[in-house]
N, CA, C and O of each residue as an XYZ file, in Angstrom:
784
protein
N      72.939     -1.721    192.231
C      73.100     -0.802    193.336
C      72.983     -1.595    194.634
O      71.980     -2.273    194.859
N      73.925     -1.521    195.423
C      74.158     -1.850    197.025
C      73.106     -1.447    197.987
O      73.251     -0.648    198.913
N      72.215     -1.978    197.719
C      71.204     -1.252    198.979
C      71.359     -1.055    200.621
O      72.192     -1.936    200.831
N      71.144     -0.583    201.657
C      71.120     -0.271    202.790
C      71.534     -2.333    203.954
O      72.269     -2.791    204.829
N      70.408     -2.742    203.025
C      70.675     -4.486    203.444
C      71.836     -4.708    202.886
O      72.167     -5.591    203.677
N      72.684     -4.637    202.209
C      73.627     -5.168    201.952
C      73.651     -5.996    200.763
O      74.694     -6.640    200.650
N      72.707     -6.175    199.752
C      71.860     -6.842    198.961
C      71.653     -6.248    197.621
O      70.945     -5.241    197.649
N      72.032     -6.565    196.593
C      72.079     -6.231    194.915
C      70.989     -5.645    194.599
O      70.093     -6.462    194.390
N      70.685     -4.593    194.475
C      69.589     -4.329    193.812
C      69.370     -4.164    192.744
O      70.012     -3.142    192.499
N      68.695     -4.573    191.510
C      68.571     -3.891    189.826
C      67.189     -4.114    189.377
O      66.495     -5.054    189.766
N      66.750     -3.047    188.390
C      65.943     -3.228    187.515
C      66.273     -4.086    186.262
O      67.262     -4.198    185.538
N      64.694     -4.799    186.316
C      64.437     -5.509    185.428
C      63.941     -4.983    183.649
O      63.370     -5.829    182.960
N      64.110     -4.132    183.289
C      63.211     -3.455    182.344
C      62.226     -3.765    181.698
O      61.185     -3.113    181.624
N      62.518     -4.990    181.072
C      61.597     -5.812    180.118
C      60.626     -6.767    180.828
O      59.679     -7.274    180.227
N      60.885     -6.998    182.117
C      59.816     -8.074    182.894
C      59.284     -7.306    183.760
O      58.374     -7.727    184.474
N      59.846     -5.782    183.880
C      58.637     -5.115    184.564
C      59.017     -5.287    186.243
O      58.227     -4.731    187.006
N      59.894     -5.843    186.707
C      60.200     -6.445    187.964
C      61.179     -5.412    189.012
O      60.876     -4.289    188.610
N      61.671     -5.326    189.563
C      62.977     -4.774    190.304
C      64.048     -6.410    190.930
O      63.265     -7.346    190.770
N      64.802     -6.727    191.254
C      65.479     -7.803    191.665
C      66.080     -7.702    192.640
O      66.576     -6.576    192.676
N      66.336     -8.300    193.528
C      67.152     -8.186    195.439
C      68.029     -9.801    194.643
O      67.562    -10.806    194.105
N      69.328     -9.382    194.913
C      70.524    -10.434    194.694
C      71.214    -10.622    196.116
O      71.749     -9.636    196.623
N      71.229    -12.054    196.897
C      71.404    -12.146    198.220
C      72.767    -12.432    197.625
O      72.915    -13.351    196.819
N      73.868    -11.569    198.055
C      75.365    -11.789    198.161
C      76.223    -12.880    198.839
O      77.324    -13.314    198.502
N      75.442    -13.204    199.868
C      75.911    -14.753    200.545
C      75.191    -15.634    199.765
O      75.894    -16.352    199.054
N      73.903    -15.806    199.678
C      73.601    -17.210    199.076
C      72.698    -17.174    197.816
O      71.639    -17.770    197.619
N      73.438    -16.254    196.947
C      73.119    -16.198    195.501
C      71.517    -16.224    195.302
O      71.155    -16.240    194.126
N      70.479    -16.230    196.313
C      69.572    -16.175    195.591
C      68.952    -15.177    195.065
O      69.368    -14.150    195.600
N      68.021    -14.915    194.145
C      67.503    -13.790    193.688
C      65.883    -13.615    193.961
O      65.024    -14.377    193.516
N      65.677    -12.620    194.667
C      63.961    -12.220    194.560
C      63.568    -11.575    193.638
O      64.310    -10.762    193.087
N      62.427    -11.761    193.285
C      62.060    -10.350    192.154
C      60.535     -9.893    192.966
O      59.882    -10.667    193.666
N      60.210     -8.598    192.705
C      59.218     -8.089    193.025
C      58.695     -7.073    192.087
O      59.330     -6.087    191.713
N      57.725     -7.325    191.803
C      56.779     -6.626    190.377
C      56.422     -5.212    190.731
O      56.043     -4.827    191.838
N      56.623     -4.344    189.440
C      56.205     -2.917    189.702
C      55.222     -3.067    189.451
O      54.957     -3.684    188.419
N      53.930     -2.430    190.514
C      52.567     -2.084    190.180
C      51.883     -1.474    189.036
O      50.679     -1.675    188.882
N      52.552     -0.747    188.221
C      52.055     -0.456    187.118
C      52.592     -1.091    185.931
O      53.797     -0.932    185.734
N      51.817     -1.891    184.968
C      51.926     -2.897    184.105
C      52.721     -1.847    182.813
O      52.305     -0.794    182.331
N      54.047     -2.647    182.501
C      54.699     -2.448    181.654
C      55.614     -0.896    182.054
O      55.841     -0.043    181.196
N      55.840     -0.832    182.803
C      56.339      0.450    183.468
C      57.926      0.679    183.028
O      58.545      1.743    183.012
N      58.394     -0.659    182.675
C      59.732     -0.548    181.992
C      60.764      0.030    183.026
O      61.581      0.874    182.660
N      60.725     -0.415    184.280
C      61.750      0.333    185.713
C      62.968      0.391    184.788
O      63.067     -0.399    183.849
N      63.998      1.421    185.072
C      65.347      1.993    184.780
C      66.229      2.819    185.419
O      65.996      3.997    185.146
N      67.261      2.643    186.253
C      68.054      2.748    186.935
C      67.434      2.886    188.146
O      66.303      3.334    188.337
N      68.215      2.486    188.957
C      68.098      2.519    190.436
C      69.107      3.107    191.310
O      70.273      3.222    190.935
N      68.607      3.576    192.749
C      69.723      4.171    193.711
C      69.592      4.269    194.713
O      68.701      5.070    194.994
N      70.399      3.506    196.091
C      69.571      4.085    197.381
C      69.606      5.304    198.039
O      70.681      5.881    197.872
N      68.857      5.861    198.683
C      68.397      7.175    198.812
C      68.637      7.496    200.714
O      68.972      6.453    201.275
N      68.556      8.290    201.346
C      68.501      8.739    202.287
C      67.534      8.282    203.611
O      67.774      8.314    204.818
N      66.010      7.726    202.643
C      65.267      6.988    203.656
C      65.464      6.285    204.011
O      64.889      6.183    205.094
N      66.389      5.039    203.658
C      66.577      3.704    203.706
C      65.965      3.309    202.771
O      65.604      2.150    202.975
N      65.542      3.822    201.483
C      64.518      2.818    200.476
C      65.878      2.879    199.440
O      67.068      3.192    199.407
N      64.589      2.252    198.499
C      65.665      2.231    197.095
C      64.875      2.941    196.261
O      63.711      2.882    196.656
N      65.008      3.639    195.198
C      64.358      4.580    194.267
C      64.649      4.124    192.580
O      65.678      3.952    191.928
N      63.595      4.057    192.356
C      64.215      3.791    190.370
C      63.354      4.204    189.784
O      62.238      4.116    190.298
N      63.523      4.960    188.192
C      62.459      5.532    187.341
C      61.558      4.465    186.460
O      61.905      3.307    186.228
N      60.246      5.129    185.985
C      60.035      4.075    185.553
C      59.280      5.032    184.697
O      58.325      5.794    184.841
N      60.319      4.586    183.494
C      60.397      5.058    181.901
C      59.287      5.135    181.184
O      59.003      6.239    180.719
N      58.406      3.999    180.925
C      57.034      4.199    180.328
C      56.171      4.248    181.353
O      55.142      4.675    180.828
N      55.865      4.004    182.959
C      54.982      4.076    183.935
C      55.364      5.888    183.738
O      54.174      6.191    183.657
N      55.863      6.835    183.647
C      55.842      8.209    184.099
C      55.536      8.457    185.609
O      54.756      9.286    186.078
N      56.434      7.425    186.360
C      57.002      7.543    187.654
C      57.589      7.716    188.328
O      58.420      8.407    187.739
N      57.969      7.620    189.488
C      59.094      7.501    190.099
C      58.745      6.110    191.485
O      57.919      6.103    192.398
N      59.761      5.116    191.084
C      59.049      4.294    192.495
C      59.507      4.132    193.548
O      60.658      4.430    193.231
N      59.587      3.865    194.736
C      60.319      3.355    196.336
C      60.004      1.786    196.653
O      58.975      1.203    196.995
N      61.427      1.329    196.374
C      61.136     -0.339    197.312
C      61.501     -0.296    198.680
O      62.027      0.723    199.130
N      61.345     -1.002    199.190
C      61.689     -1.114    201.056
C      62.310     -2.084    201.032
O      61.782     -3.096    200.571
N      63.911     -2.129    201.613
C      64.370     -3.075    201.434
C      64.041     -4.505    202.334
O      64.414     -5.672    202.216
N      63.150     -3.787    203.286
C      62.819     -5.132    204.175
C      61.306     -5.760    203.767
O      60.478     -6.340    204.469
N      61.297     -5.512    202.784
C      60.243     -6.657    202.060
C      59.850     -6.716    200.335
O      59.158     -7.492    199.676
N      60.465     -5.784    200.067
C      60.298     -5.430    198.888
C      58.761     -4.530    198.399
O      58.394     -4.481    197.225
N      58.193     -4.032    199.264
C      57.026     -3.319    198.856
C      57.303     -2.205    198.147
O      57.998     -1.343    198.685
N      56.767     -1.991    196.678
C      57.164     -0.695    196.059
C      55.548      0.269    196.121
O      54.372     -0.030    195.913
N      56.253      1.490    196.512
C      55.122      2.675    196.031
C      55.448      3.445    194.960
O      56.648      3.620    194.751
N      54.440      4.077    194.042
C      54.879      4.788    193.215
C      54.904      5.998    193.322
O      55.121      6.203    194.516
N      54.815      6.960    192.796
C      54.889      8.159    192.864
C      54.784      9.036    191.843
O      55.864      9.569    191.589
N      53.522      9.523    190.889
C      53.797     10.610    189.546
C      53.506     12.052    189.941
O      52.738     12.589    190.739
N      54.656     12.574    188.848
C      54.506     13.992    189.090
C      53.351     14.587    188.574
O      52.908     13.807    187.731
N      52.461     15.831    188.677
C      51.715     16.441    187.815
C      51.898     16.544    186.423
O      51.105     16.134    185.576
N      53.062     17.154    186.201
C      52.953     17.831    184.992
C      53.187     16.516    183.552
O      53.886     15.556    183.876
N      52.757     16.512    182.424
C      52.721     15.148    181.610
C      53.439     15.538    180.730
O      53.748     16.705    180.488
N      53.826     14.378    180.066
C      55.070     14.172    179.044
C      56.371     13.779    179.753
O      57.496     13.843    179.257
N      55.914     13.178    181.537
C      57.702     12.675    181.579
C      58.307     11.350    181.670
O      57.950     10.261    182.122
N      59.330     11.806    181.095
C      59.727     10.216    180.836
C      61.145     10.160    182.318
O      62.264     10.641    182.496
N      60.441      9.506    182.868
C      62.272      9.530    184.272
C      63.302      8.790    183.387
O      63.005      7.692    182.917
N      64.428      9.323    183.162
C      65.570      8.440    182.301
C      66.158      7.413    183.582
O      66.069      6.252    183.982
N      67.152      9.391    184.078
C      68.155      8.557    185.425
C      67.849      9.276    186.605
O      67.399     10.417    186.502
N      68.048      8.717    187.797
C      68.451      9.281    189.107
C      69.618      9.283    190.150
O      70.387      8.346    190.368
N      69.607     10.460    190.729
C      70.783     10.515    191.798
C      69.649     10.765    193.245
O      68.547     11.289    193.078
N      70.111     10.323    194.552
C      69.951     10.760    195.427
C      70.916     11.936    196.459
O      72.059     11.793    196.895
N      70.211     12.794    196.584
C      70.978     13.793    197.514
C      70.594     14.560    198.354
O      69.951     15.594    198.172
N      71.195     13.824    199.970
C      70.396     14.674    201.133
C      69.228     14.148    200.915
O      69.206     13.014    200.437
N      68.166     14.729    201.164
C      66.757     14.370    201.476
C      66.128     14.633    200.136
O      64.949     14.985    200.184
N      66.621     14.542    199.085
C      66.069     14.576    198.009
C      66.218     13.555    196.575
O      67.211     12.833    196.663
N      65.586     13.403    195.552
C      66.233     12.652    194.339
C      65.509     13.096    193.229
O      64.329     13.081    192.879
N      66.651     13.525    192.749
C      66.830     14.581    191.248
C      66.720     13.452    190.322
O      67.048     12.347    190.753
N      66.263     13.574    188.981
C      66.181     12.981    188.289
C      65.840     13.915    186.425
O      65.160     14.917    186.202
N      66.574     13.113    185.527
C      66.324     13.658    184.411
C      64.660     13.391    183.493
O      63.839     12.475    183.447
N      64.787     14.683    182.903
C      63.025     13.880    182.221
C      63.304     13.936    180.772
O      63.227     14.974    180.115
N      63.735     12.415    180.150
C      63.813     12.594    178.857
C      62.888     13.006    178.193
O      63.137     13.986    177.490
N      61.956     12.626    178.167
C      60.769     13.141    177.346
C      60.088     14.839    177.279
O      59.460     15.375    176.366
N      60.495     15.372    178.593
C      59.936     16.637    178.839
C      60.927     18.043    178.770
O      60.476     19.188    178.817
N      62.438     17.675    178.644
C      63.306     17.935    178.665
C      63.718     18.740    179.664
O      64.328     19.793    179.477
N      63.403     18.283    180.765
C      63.009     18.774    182.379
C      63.958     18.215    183.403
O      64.311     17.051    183.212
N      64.435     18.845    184.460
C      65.203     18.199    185.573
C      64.204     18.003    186.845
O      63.638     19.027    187.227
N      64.032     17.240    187.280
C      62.506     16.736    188.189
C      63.557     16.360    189.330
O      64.698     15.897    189.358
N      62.141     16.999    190.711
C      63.251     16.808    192.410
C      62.230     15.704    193.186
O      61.145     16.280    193.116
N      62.053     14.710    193.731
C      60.768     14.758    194.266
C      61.853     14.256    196.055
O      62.671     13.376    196.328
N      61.262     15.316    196.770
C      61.637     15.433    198.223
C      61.249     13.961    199.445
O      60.130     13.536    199.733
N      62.419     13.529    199.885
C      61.685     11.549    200.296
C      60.695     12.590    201.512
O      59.494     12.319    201.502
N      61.050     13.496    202.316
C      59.941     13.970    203.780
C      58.345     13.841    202.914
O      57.609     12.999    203.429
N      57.974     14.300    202.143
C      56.213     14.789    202.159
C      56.408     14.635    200.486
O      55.963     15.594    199.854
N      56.997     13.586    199.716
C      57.140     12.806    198.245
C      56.495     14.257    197.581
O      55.690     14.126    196.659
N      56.799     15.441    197.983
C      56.030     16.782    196.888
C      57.348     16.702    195.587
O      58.530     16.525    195.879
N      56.799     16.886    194.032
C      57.626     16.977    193.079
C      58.118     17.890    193.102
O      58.383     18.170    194.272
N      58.676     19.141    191.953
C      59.167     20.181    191.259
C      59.886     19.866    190.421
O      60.751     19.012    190.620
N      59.671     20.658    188.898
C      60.299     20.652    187.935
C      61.187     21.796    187.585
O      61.103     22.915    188.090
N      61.813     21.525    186.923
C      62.408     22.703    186.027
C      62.808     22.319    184.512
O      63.201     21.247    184.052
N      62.610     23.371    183.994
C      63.057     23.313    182.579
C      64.656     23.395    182.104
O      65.545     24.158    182.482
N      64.672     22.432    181.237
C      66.110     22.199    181.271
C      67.024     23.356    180.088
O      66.556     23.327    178.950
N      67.858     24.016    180.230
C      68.294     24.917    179.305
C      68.024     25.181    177.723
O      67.873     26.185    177.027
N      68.043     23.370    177.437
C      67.857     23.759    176.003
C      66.862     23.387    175.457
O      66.591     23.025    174.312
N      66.044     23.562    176.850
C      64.549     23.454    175.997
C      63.835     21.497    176.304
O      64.404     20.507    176.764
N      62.626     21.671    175.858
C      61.514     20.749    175.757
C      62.232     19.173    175.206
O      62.183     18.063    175.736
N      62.966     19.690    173.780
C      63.175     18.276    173.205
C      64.968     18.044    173.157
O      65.639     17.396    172.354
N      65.475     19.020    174.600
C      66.756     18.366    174.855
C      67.222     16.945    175.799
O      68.270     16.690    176.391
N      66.312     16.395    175.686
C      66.463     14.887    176.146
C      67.641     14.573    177.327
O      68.784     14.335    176.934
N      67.373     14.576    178.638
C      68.116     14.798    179.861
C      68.130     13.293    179.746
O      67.222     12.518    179.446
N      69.438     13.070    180.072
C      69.702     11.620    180.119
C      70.818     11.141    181.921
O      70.411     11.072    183.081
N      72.294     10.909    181.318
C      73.012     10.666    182.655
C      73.152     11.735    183.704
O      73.487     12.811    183.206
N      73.020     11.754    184.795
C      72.772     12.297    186.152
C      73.820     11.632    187.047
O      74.026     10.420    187.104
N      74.456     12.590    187.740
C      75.188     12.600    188.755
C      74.775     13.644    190.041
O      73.712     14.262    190.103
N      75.774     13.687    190.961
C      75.668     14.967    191.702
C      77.435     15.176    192.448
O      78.154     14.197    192.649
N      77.741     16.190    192.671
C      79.456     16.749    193.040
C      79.452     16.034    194.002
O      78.755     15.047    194.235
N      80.625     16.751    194.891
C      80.521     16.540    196.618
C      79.629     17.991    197.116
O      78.922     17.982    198.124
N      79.727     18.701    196.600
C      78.898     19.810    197.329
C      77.576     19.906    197.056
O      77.032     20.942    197.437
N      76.622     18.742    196.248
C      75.585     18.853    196.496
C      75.276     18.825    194.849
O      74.221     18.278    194.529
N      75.653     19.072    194.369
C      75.532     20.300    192.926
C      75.207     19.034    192.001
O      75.836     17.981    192.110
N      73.781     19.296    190.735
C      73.333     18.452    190.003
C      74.037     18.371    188.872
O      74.294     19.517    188.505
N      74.619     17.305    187.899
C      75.517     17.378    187.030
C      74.277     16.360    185.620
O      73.935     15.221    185.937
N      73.903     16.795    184.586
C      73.264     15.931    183.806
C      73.619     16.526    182.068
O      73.960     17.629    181.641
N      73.345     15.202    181.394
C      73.504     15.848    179.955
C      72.480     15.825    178.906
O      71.874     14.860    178.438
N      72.406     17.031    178.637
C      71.318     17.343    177.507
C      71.561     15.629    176.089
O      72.622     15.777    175.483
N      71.141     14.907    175.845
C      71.779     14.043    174.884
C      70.945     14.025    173.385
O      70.947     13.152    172.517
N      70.221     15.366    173.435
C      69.432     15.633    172.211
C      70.957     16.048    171.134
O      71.975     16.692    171.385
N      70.603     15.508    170.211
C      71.846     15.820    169.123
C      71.854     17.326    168.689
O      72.875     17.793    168.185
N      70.902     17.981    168.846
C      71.099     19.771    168.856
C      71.238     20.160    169.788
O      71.533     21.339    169.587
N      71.232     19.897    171.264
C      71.649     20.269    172.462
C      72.991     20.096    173.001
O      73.595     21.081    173.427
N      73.736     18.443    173.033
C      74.712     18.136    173.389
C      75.610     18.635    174.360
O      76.802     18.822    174.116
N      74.846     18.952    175.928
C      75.482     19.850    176.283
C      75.280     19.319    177.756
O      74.258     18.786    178.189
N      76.618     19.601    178.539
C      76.475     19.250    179.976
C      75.642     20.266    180.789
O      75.779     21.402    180.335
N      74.877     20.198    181.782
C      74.640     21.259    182.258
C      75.043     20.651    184.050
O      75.316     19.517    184.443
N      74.928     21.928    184.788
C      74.872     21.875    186.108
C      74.079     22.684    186.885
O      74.289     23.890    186.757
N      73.060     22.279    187.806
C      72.402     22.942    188.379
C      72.518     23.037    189.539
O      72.963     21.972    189.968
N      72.350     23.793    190.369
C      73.369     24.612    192.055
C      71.681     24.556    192.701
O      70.878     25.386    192.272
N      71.310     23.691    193.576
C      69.831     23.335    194.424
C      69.519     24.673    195.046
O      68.361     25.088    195.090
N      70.571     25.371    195.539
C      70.410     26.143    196.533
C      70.046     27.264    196.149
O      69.468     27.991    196.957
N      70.310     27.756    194.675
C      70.161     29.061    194.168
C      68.568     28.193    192.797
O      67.513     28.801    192.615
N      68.683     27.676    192.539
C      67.737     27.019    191.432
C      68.259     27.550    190.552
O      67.488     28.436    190.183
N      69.645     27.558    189.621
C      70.328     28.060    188.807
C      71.266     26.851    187.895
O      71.987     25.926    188.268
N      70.955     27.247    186.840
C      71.755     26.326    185.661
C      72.986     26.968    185.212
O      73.096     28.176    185.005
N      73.754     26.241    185.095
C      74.733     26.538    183.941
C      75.794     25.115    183.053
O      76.229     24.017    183.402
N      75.835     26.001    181.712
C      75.960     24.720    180.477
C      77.201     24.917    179.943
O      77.749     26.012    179.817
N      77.700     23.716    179.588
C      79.232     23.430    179.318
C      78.787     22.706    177.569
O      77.811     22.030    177.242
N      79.940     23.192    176.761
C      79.636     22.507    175.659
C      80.444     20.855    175.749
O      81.476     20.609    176.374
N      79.753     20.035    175.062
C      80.452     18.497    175.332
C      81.765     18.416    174.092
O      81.882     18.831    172.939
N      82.776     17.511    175.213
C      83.962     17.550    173.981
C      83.883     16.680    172.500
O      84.781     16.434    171.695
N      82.224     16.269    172.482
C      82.424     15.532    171.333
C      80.998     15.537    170.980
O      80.139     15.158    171.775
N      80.643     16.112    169.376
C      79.035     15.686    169.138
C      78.836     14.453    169.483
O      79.457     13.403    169.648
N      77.404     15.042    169.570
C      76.410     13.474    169.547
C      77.159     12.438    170.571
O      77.589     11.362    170.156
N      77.310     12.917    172.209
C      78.095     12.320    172.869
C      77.148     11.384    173.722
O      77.631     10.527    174.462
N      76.003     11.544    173.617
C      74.968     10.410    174.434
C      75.401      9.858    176.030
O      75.214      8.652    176.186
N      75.753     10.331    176.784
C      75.915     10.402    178.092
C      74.911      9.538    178.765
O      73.744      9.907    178.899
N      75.321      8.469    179.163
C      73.424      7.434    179.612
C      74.193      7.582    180.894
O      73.362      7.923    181.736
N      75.358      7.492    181.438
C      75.502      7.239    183.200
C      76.260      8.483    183.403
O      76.282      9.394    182.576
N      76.970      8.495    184.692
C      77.441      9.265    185.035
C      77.858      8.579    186.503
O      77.054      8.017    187.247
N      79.457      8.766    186.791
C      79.506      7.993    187.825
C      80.819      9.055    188.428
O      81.737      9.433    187.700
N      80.671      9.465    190.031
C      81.244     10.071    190.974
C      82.258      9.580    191.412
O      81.964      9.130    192.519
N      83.663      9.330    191.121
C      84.779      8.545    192.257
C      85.452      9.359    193.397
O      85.489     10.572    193.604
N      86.014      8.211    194.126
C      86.377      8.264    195.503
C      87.288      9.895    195.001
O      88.431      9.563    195.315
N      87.352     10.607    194.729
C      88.663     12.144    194.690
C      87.783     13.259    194.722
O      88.109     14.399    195.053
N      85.743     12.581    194.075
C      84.804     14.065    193.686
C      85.146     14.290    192.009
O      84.844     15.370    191.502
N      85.653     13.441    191.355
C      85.457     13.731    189.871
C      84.262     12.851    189.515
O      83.709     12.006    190.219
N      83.933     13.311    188.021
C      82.669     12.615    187.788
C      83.356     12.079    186.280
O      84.334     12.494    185.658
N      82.399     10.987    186.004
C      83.150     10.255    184.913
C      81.944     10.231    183.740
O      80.907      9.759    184.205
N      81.890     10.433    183.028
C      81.153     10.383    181.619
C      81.534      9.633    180.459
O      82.552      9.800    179.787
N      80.435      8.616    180.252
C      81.056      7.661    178.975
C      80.190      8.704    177.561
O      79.165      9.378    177.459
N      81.219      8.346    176.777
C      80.068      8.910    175.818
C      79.925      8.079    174.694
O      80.723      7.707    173.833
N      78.608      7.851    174.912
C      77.885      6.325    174.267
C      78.247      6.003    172.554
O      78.766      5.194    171.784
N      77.735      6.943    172.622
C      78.262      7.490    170.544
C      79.603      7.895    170.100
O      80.155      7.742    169.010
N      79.976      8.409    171.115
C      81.525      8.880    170.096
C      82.690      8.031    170.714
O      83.893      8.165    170.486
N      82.021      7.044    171.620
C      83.585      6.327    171.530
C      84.667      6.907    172.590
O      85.819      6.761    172.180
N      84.577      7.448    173.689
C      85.482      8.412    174.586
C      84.981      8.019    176.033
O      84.010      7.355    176.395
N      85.649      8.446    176.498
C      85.055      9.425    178.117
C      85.517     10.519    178.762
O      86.684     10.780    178.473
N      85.197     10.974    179.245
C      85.023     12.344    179.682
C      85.302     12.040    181.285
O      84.937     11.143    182.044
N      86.281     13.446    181.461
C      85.924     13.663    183.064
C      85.680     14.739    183.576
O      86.498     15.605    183.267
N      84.660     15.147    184.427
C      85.235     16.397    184.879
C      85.589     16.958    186.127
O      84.928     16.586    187.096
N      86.532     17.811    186.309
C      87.542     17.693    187.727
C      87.386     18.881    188.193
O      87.956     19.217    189.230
């Protein structure tokens, strides 16, 4: 992810790190997540000027600064979550909770969480995350009895679920192009998906 500096950003998963990639002169920083073994996973820059990424076994959410790399963390109350992926939108960043089977908001003004329960329940495993042009949350259930896109509308706090064109379609990204379509790989069956 392109951060605000102009500068590569990625998680490290297995070393626990986040990474700044200088585009002119190839070098690489790394800077350690504060909580040991936290396993950081996906990243995105956000509205503050920070950068935001989940962190899968920490049951976090963290913020780097791109002008030094200082990360804060951030956990929600409620337990059992696992952050898969995140989108930023507007003054906010939505994120899936694999483990809780929950769609989680936490607001960058005053870092307050909120959850919601995801349609199909506790052990429908929220995985790839997007968001429209109008705002609107796009994620997929990737529990093999769930398999199901859903979309949630911020403004009303309202879901609604699309069946996926292929079992067991495992959706890990989700990516927005330049027209407002969203693109869906689907990890297991071999396809992709769009929707327009």
């Amino acid at each position: 992810m392109f951060g605000p500096d102009g500068a590569l950003w990625f998680t490290a998963q297995n070393s626990n790190v986040i990474g700044r990639l200088d585009i002119e002169t190839g070098k690489i920083a790394e800077y350690g997540v504060p909580t040991q073994d936290a396993h950081p996973y996906g990243i995105v820059s956000a509205g503050d000027g920070a950068l935001w990424f989940c962190e899968l076994s920490g049951r976090k959410l963290g913020r780097v600064d791109p002008r030094g790399g200082a990360i804060t963390e951030y956990a929600p109350s409620e337990r059992n979550v696992e952050p898969r992926r995140l989108v930023a939108v507007g003054g906010a960043i939505y994120f899936t909770d694999s483990g809780g089977g929950r769609l989680g908001r936490i607001t960058l003004a005053d870092k307050k969480f909120k959850m919601w329960d995801s349609p199909s329940g506790n052990h429908s495993e929220p995985y790839g995350i997007a968001a429209d042009t109008s705002g609107k949350i796009w994620y997929e259930e990737s529990a093999t009895d769930a398999n199901k896109l859903v979309r949630f509308d911020p403004a009303v706090e309202e879901f609604r679920t699309y069946p996926m064109p292929a079992p067991n379609s495992s959706v890990r990204n989700m990516a927005r192009d330049a027209k407002g379509r969203l693109w869906l790989p689907l990890s297991l069956a071999n396809k992709i998906a769009v929707v327009e």
